[in-house]
C-alpha positions as CSV (number, residue, x, y, z in Angstrom):
1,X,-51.5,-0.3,-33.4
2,X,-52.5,0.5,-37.1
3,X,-56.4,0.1,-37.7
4,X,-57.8,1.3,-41.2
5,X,-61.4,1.8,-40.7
6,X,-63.7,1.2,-43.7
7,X,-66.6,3.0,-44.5
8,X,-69.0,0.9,-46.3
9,X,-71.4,3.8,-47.4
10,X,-71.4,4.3,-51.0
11,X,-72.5,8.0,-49.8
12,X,-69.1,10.5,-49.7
13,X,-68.9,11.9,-45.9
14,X,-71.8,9.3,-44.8
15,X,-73.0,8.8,-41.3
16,X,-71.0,5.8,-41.3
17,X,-67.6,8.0,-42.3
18,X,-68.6,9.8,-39.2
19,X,-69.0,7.8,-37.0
20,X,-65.5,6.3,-37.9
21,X,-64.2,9.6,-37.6
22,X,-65.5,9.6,-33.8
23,X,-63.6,6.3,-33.4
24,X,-60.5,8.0,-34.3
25,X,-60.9,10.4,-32.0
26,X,-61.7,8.2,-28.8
27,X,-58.8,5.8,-30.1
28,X,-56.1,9.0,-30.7
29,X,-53.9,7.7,-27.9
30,X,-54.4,3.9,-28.5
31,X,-54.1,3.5,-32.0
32,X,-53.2,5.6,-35.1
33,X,-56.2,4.7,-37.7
34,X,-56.8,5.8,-40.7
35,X,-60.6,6.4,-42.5
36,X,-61.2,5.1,-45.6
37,X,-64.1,6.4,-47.8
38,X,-65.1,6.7,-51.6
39,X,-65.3,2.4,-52.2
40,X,-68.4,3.7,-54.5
41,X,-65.5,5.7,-56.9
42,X,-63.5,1.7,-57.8
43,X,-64.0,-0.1,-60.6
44,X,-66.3,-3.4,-60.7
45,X,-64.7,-6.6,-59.9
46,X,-64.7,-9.3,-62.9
47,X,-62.5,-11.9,-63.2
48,X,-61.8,-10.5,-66.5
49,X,-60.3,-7.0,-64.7
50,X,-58.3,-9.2,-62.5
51,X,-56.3,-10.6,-65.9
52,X,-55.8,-7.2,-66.8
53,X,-54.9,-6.3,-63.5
54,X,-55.4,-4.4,-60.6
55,X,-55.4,-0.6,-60.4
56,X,-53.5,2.0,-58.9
57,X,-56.2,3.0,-56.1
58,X,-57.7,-0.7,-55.2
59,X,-53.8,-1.7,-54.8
60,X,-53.5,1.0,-52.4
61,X,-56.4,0.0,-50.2
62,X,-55.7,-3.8,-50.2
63,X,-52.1,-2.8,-49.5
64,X,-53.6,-0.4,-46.5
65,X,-55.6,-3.9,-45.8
66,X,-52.7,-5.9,-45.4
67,X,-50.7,-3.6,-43.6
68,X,-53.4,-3.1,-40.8
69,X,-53.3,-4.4,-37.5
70,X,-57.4,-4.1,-37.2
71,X,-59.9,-3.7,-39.7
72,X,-63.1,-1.7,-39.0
73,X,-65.6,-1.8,-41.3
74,X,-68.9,0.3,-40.9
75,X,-71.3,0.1,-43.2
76,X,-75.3,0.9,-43.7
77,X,-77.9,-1.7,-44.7
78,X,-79.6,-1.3,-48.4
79,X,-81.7,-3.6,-49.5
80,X,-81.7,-6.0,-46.5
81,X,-77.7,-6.5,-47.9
82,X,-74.4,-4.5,-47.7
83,X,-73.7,-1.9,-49.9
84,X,-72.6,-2.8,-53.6
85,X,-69.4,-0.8,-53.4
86,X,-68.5,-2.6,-49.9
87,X,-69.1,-5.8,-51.5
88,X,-66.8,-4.8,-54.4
89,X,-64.3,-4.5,-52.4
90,X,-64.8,-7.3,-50.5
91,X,-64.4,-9.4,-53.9
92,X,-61.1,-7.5,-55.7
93,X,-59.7,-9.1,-52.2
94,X,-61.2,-13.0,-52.1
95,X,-58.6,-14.5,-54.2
96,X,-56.0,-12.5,-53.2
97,X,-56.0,-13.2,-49.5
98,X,-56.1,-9.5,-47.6
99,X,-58.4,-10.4,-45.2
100,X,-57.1,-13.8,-44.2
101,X,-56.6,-14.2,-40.6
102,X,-57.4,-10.6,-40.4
103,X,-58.5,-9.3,-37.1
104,X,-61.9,-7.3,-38.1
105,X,-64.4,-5.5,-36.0
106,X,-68.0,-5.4,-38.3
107,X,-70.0,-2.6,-37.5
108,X,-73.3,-1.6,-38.5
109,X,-74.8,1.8,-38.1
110,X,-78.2,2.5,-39.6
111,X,-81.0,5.1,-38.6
112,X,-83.3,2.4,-36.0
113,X,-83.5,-1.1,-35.0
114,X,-83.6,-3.6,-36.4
115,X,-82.3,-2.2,-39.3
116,X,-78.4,-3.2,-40.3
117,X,-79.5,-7.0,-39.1
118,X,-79.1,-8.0,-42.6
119,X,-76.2,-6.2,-43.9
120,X,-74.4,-7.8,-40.6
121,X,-75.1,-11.5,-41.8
122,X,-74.1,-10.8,-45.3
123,X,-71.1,-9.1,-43.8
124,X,-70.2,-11.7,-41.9
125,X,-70.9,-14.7,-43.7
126,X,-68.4,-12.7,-46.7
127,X,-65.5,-12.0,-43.9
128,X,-66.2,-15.8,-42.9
129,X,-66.0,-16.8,-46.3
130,X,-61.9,-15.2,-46.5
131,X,-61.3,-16.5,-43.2
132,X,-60.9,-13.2,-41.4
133,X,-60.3,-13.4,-37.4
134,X,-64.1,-11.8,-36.6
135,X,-63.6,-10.3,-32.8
136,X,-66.9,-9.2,-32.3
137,X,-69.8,-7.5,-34.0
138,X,-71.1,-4.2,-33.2
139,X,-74.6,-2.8,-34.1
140,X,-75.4,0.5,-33.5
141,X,-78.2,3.1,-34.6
142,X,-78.2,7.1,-35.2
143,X,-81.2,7.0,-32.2
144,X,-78.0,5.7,-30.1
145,X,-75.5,8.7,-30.8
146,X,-75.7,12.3,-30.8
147,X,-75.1,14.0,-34.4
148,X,-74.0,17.6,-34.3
149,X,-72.8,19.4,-37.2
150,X,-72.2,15.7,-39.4
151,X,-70.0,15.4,-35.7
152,X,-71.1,12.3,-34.3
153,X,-70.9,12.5,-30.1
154,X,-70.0,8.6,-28.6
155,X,-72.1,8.5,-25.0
156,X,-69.9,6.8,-22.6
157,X,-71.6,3.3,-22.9
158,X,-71.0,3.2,-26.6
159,X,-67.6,4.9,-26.0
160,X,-66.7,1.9,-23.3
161,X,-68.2,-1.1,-25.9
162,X,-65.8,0.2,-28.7
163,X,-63.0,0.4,-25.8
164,X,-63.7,-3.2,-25.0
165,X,-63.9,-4.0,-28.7
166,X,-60.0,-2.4,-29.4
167,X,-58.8,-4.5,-26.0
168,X,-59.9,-7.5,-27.9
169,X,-57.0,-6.8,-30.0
170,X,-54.3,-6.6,-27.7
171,X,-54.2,-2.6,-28.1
């Protein structure tokens, strides 16, 4: 199974990036996933962009997008919203169709509850919106985890909910 995990931090090397990379790990002999990072570095979505069309590294991630078996997309709470750059993305793939009957596992990861509550509605009502195949939703805070070195440590019950999460996918 191919998951591309999205990091919806528009901080480089973020606690969310971390976290995904502790996914990665427990998932090694499940599933090969990939981290993606650095949504801060594209270009702003206009319509106007889309006539001239669509560059070189947001064709690579919406071609990473549709080539995925599982989306994951972690991603902090600013503003009682999702991040802008996560909700870039998000828009240079509405009209284009990416995340159509996508299967997608929304996470949120902020520093205590109830924190992330906000970012996972707008989340969700956005992968509603482009009629992505939501499996569940996961929120989950730094008081939850054990952070080491910018190494994030699973404990078993959070390791076991994520395993439960991937066997909603068939994998």
């Amino acid at each position: 199974m191919k998951v591309l995990a999205i990091s919806g931090s528009a901080s480089l090397l973020s606690s969310n990036f971390y976290l995904l990379q502790a996914i990665s790990g427990l998932w090694k002999e499940k599933a090969k996933v990939s981290v993606v990072e650095g949504l801060a570095d594209f270009k702003m979505f206009s319509p106007q962009a889309l006539e001239v069309g669509v560059l070189e590294e947001i064709q690579r991630i919406k071609n990473q997008i549709t080539n995925a078996d599982l989306l994951l997309i972690a991603t902090p709470e600013y503003s009682h919203n999702i991040p802008a750059c996560l909700k870039n993305l998000l828009e240079w793939c509405t009209a284009s169709g990416e995340f159509h009957q996508k299967k997608v596992i929304p996470i949120t990861f902020t520093p205590n509850e109830p924190r992330g509550k906000f970012a996972m509605q707008s989340l969700l009502m956005s992968l509603k919106s482009m009629k992505a195949q939501l499996l569940t939703q996961i929120s989950l805070y730094k008081t939850d985890v054990e952070i080491q070195h910018q190494k994030i440590i699973l404990p078993e019950e959070i390791q076991i909910m994520l395993d439960e999460a991937l066997h909603l996918t068939g994998g």
